[in-house]
N, C-alpha and C positions, 0 to 999 in steps of 0.2 A: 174306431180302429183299436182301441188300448183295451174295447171288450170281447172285440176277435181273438187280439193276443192272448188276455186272459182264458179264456174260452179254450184257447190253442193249447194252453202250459197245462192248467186244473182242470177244461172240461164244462160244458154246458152246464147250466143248473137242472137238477133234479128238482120233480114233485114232490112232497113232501111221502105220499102215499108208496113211495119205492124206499121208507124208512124200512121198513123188514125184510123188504130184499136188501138190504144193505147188512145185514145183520152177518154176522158170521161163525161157521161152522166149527169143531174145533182144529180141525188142522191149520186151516187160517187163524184160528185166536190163537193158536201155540205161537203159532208166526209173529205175531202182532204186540202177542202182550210178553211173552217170555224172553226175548233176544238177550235185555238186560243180563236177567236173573242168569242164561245160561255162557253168555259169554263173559260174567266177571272173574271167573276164571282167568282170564286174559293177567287183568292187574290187581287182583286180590293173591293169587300165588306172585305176580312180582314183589307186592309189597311183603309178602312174607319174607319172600328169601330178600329181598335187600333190609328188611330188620333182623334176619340169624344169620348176615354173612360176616355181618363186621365179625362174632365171636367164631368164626374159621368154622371146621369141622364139626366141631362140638355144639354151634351154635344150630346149624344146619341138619344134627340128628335129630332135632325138637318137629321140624318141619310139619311130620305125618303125625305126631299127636297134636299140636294145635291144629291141625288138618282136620282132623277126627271128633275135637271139640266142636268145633264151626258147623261141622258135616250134623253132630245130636242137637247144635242150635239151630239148624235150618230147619229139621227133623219138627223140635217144638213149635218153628214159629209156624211152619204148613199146616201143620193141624190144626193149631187155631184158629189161621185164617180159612181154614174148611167151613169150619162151624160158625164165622161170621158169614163167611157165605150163604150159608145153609137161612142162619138169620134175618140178613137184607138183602133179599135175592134183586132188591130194585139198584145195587150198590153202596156194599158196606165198608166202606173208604175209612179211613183214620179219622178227618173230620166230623161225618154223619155217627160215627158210632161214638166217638168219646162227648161231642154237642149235646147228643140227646140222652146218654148215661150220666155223664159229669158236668156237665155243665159248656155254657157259653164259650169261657175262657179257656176251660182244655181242649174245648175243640178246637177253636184257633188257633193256640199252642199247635196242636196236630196237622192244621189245615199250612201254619207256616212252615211246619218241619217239611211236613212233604210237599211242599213246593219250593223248598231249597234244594232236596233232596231232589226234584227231579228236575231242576234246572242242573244241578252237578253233575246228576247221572250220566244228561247229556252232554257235558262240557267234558269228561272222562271216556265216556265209550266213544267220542269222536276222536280223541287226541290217542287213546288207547288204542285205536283201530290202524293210524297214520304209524304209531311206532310201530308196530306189527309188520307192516308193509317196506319201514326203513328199518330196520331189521334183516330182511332182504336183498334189499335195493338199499342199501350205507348211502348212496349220493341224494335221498331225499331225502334227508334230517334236517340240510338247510330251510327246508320247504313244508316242516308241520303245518305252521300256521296257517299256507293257503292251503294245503291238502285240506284240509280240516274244517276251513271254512266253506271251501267246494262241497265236501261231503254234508255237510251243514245245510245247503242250497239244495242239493239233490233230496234229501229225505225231510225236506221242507214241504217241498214241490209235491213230492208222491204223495204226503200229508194232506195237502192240501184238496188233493184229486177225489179223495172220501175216502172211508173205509174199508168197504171193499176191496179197492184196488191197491189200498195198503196192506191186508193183509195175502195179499196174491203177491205183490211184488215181494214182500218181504219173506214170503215161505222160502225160495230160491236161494239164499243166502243161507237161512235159519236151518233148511235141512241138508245143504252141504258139508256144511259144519259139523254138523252131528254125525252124519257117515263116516266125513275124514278123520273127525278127532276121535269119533268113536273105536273107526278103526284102527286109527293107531296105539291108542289104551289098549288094544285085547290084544292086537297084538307085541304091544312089550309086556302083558301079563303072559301071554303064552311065552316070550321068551324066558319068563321068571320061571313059569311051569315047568319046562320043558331042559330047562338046564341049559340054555340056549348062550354064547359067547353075551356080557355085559355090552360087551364095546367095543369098538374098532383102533380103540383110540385111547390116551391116557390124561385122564383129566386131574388133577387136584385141589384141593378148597384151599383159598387163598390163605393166608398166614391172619391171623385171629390180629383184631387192631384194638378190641373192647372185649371188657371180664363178659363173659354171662351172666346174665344177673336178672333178678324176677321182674324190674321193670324193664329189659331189654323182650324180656319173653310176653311179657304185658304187651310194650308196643308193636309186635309182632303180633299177637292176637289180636287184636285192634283195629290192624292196616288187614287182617285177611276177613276182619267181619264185613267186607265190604262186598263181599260174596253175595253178601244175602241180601243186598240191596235190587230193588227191583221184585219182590217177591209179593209184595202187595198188589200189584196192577191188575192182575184178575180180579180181587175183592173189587177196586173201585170200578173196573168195564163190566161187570157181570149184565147190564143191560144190553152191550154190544153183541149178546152171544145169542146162537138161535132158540126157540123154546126147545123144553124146558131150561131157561138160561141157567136156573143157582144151578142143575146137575151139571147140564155141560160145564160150566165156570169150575165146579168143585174138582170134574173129571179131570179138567185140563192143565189145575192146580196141582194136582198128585203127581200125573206125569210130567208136569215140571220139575217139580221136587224130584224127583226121584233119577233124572238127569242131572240135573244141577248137582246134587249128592256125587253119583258117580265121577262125572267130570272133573269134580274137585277136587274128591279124596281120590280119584286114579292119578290125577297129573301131580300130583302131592308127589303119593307116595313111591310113581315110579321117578322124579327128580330125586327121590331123596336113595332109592334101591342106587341108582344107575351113577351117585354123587354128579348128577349135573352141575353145571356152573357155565353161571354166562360172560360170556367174552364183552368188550365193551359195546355200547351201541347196540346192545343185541337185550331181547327178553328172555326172561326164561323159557317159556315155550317154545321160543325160538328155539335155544339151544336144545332142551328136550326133544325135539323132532327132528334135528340133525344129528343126537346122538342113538336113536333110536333106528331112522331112515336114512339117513346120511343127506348129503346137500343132492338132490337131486329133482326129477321133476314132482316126485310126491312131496317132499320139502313146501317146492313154492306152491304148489296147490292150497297144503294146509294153512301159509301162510295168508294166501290170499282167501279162502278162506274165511281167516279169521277174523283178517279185515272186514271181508263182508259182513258179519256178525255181530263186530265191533261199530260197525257202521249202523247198523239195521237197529244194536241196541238202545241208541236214542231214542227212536219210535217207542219204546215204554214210557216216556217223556213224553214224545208228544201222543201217547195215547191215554196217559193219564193226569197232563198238567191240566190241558183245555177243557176236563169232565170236571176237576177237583176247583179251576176257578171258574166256571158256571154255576156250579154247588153253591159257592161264596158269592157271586154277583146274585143268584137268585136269591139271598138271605141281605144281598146290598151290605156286603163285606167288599166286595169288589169292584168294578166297574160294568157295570148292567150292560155294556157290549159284549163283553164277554158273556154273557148267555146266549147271546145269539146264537141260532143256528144257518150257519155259511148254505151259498147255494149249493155245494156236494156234499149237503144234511153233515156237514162237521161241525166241529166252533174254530171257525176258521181264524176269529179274531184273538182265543188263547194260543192258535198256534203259532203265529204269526210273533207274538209277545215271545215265547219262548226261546224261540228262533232270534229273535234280539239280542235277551239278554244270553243265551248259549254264546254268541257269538262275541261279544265284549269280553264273556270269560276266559275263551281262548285267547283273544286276543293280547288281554293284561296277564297271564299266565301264559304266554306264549307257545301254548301249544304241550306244556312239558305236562305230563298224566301226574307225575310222583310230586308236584308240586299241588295238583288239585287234589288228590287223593286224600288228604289230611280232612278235607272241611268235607267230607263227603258223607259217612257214617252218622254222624253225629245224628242231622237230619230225621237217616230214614228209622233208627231204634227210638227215637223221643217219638216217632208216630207209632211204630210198631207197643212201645210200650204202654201209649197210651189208649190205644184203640184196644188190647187185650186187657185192662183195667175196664174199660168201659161193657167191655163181652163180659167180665164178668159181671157189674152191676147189673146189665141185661140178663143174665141169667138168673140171677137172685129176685128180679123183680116179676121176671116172666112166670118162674119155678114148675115150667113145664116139664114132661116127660124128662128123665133123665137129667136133670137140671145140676143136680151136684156134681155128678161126671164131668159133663160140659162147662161148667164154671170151674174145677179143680186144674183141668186142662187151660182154660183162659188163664187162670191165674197163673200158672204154673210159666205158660208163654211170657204173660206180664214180667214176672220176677227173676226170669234170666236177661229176656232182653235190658229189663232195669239196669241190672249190673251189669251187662255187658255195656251201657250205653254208658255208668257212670265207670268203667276203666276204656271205653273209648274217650271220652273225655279227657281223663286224667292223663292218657299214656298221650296224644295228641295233642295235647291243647297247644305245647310252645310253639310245635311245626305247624300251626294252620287251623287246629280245631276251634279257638279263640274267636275266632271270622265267622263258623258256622255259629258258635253260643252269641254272639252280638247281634248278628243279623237276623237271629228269629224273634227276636224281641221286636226290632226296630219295624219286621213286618205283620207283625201282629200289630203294634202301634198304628203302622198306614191302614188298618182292616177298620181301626175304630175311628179313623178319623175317615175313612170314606162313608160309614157306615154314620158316623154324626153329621157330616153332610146330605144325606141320604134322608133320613129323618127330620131335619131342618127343610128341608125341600116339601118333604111330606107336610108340614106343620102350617108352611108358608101358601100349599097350593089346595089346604082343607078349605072345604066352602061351609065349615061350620061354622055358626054365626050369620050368616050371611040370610038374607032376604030371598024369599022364594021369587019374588015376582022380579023380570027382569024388564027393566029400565029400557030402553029403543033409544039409541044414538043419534043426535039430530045428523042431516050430512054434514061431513067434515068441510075444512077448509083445505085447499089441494096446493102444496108447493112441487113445480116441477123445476131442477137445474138444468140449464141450459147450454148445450155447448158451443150449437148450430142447428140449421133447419133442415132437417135430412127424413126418410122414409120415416127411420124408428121412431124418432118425434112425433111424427104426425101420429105413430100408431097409441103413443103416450098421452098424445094432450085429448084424441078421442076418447080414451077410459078415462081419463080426466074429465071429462065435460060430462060422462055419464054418474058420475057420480056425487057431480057437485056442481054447485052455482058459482061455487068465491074461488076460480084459479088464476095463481100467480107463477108468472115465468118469472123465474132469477135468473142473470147471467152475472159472473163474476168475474170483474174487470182488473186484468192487473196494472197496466201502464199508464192509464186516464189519459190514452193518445185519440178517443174520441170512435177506436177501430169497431165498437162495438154497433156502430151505425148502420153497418151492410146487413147485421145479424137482424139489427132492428128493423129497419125497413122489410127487410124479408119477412119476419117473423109477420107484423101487421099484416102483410097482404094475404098471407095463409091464417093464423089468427087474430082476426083483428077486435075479437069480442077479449081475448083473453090479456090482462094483463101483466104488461112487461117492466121489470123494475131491475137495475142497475147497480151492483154492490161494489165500489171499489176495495180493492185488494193492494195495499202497498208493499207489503212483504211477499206478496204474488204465493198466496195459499188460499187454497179453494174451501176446503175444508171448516176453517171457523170462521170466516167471515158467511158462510153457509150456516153453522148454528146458529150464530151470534143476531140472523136476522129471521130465525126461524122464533128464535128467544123472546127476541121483540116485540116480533107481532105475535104472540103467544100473550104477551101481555097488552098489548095495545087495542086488542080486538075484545079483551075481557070477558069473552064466552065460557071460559071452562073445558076451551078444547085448545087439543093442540094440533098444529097441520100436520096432514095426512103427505109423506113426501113419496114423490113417483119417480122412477129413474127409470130411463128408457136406457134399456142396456141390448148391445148390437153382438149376437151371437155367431159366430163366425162357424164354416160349412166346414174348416180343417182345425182339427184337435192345433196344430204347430202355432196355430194365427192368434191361437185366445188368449195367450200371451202379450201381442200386440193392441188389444181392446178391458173396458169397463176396469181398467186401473184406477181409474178417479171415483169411479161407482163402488168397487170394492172398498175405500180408503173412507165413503162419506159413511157404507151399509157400517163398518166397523167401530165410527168413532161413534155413531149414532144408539146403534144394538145395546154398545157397552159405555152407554152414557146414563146415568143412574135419575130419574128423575125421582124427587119426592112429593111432586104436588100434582093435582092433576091425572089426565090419561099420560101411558106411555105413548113415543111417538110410534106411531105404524108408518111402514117403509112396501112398497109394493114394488116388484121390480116388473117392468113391462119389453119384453123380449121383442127383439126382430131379427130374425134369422135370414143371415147370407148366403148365399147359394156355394158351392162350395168352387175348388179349381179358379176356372177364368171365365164361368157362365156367366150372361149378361142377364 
């Protein structure tokens, strides 16, 4: 029943061989991988203007130059990641390119930034997408956190169903958004053109509460670099795209950039022509689209929207958390489930992780966007920076056609996003950035300690040393527990008796009221070859009074072996019943698996199944 359901939500499993039809085109990749990049617009112009509002009017004419700045860094970072593209046309991610340039440790450096970064991405475009909407609708503000966690559920799900049909659902959203917000930038530039009335309405910049000052303008730069988050996800999907994947990946790269550009520096600098300001509960783009269209039905269109958008941009999360720790479990930095490929050809078990801890995020941040926004940045420029360091080593060492070009260009990306990442640092760190500088340390640390685990396992399961010729097991000696004499028993003690000569029933007796008589007698007449022996239990636990005589005769019998235990466990026909059955089989498989022997074989545990028909069949 629970794989029907599944089946139901995500979708039958695919063959492996329907991996390139699953690939996708780029109108679909735009869909899939850009959302992030093109809706940080959303909260990278709030965080601006709520760092130039406190200094009133004066703070607020800064707007469209650090607009401007942000607009020639996204400019740098694109091109660079073109030409990693170009590079690792198999997926040239921040970890793979700085790992194999610089070393072990910056790539993980790299490999932790950007998977902080895109667990935030998505703990932000989901909380940013909910304010958008109460924005709106003022009476859902109570209500972020379930919104939020809904939306979280939904683009989990779509996730889950494969690629494909993630980048199908999520075009619907991604290119709504561009239409409506596209067209309302041309047209409040043609109102600019045209001489057109500002405004219906008279607004003004609230009364200035803080001097201006170069670290106010700093932390403003800071909060709007968060724009360019998301801009990497092409580099690391370029395998998801159809052949030739680096051109399409590069094409689809540009025409992101080149949107993302527009949308930022238009809503910039027509908030800053038009002097918007937003009222409380409200976003800037909110109010920008009321001051431009007025509250009406193209208002909530754009709003919703935005939402959409805001919604869909988590999917750069999960479309490039579960590639980048694959990356890592296949190097056993991670956990080797994670490389798995899910039955809808995804890595269903990184999305799945994401989706977790997304959700805890909102949860202990309640849902608020400007509270998460601080630990956000940090992340994605310490990967951005060190993957363009690394492009350039690659280039120096390749010294292919045009090599100096292309590394002058790397470098060039490297050494702004540097200092852009060391004044996001500095202008953030007391509101939030501190959380992101702690936490990349603490998971890089988890990379080496799974990864010495990982190695140790290796060490432990080499057959080096060891003798070629193998050794042939005499038969074992067979312990079966006993509860009663029922079908499945019988079906136990027959692979019992095939396998061995020496089998002992145990039954373990709590009360010594003698009840164990009915079991016995029964037992004998059905086997009466096979031996029955009696363990009182005075604290009435089944469990060690079951090693404790396994122990014994482990020594008693002085062969070098230990008993082979068989459990006949009774399989029930309705998923609800298995709850009612093999409790005491599961308690003995557990103490026994994780019971550590050092002398001797370990014990082997065989479970012997009987299945029940299911309903009320006889």
């Amino acid at each position: 029943m629970w794989k029907k359901l599944r089946y139901l939500i995500i979708g039958s499993p695919l063959p492996s061989r329907m991996m390139q039809e699953k690939k996708l085109n780029k109108i679909r990749a735009l869909a899939a991988f850009s959302p992030d990049a093109l809706s940080s617009i959303a909260y990278a112009n709030q965080e601006i203007y709520l760092g130039l509002v406190v200094a009133g009017a004066v703070g607020l004419s800064l707007s469209f130059s650090i607009a401007a700045a942000i607009t020639v860094l996204l400019a740098i970072v694109a091109l660079s990641y073109s030409q990693t593209i170009r590079a690792y046309p198999s997926g040239g991610g921040s970890y793979i390119v700085a790992r194999e340039n610089l070393g072990t440790f910056p790539g993980l450096i790299a490999a932790a930034a950007l998977l902080v970064d895109y667990v935030l991405n998505s703990a932000v475009s989901l909380t940013a997408g909910v304010a958008a909407l109460a924005s709106a609708f003022p009476v859902l503000w109570n209500y972020r956190v379930v919104l939020a966690l809904a939306l979280l559920l939904l683009i989990t799900l779509i996730n889950l169903r494969g690629l494909r049909e993630t980048g199908s659902v999520m075009a619907v959203p991604v290119y709504l958004f561009l239409f409506t917000f596209i067209s309302m930038l041309l047209y409040g530039i043609a109102r600019i053109a045209f001489g057109m009335p500002s405004t219906s309405f008279q607004v003004t910049a609230p009364p200035a509460t803080s001097l201006l000052t170069v670290v106010l303008v700093m932390h403003a730069f800071a909060a709007g670099c968060t724009a360019l988050t998301g801009i990497e996800s092409i580099s690391n999907g370029v395998p998801a795209f159809r052949p030739p994947e680096w051109r399409n990946a590069r094409q689809t790269l540009i025409v992101m950039a080149i949107l993302m550009g527009f949308l930022f520096i238009g809503s910039v600098g027509l908030t800053q022509f038009f002097g918007v300001v937003a009222g409380p509960e409200e976003t800037i783009l909110s109010a920008l689209t009321r001051r431009l269209i007025g509250t009406n039905i193209g208002y909530y269109i754009i709003q919703i929207s935005t939402l959409g958008i805001l919604t869909v941009a988590a999917n750069t999360s999960f479309a490039g958390f579960p590639r980048v720790s694959a990356i890592l479990a296949s190097d056993r930095f991670m956990p080797r489930q994670l490389y798995n490929i899910g039955d809808r050809l995804v890595f269903s078990n990184g999305i799945v992780l994401l989706a977790g801890v997304t959700a805890v995020l909102i949860v202990i941040f309640n849902g608020d966007t400007h509270m998460l926004v601080p630990l956000f940045a940090v992340g994605a420029f310490s990967a951005f920076t060190l993957s363009q360091a690394g492009m350039v080593r690659h280039w120096i060492r390749s010294k292919e056609r045009g090599w100096r070009v292309k590394a002058f260009i790397n470098g060039l990306g490297a050494s702004v996003t540097g200092v852009t990442l060391l004044v996001i640092a500095a202008a953030k760190f007391v509101q939030g950035a501190w959380i992101s500088v702690l936490l990349i340390p603490l998971v890089i640390y988890l990379f080496y300690k799974i990864n010495s685990h990982y190695r140790s396992v290796s060490r432990q399961l080499s057959l080096k040393g060891l003798p070629h010729v193998i050794q042939p097991i005499p038969k074992p000696r067979v312990v079966i527990p006993v509860s009663g004499v029922h079908r499945g028993m019988l079906e136990a003690v027959k692979f019992a008796l095939s396998i061995s000569d020496r089998v002992t029933a145990v039954y373990i007796e709590f009360d010594q009221s003698q009840s164990y008589q009915a079991i016995y007698k029964q037992w004998k007449e059905w086997f009466p070859s096979v031996k029955f022996v009696v363990v009182p239990s005075p604290e009435r636990s089944i469990v060690d009074p079951l090693i404790d005589f396994l122990d014994k005769t482990d020594l008693e019998y002085h062969d070098g072996q230990q008993a082979v235990l068989v459990l006949p466990e009774i399989i029930p026909g309705n998923v609800f019943n298995e709850m009612l059955h093999n409790q005491t089989a599961n308690l003995i498989k557990n103490a026994l698996l994780h019971r550590k022997r050092t002398t001797g074989f370990q014990r082997i545990i065989i479970d012997v199944p009987y299945h029940l028909k299911s309903g009320n069949q006889e």
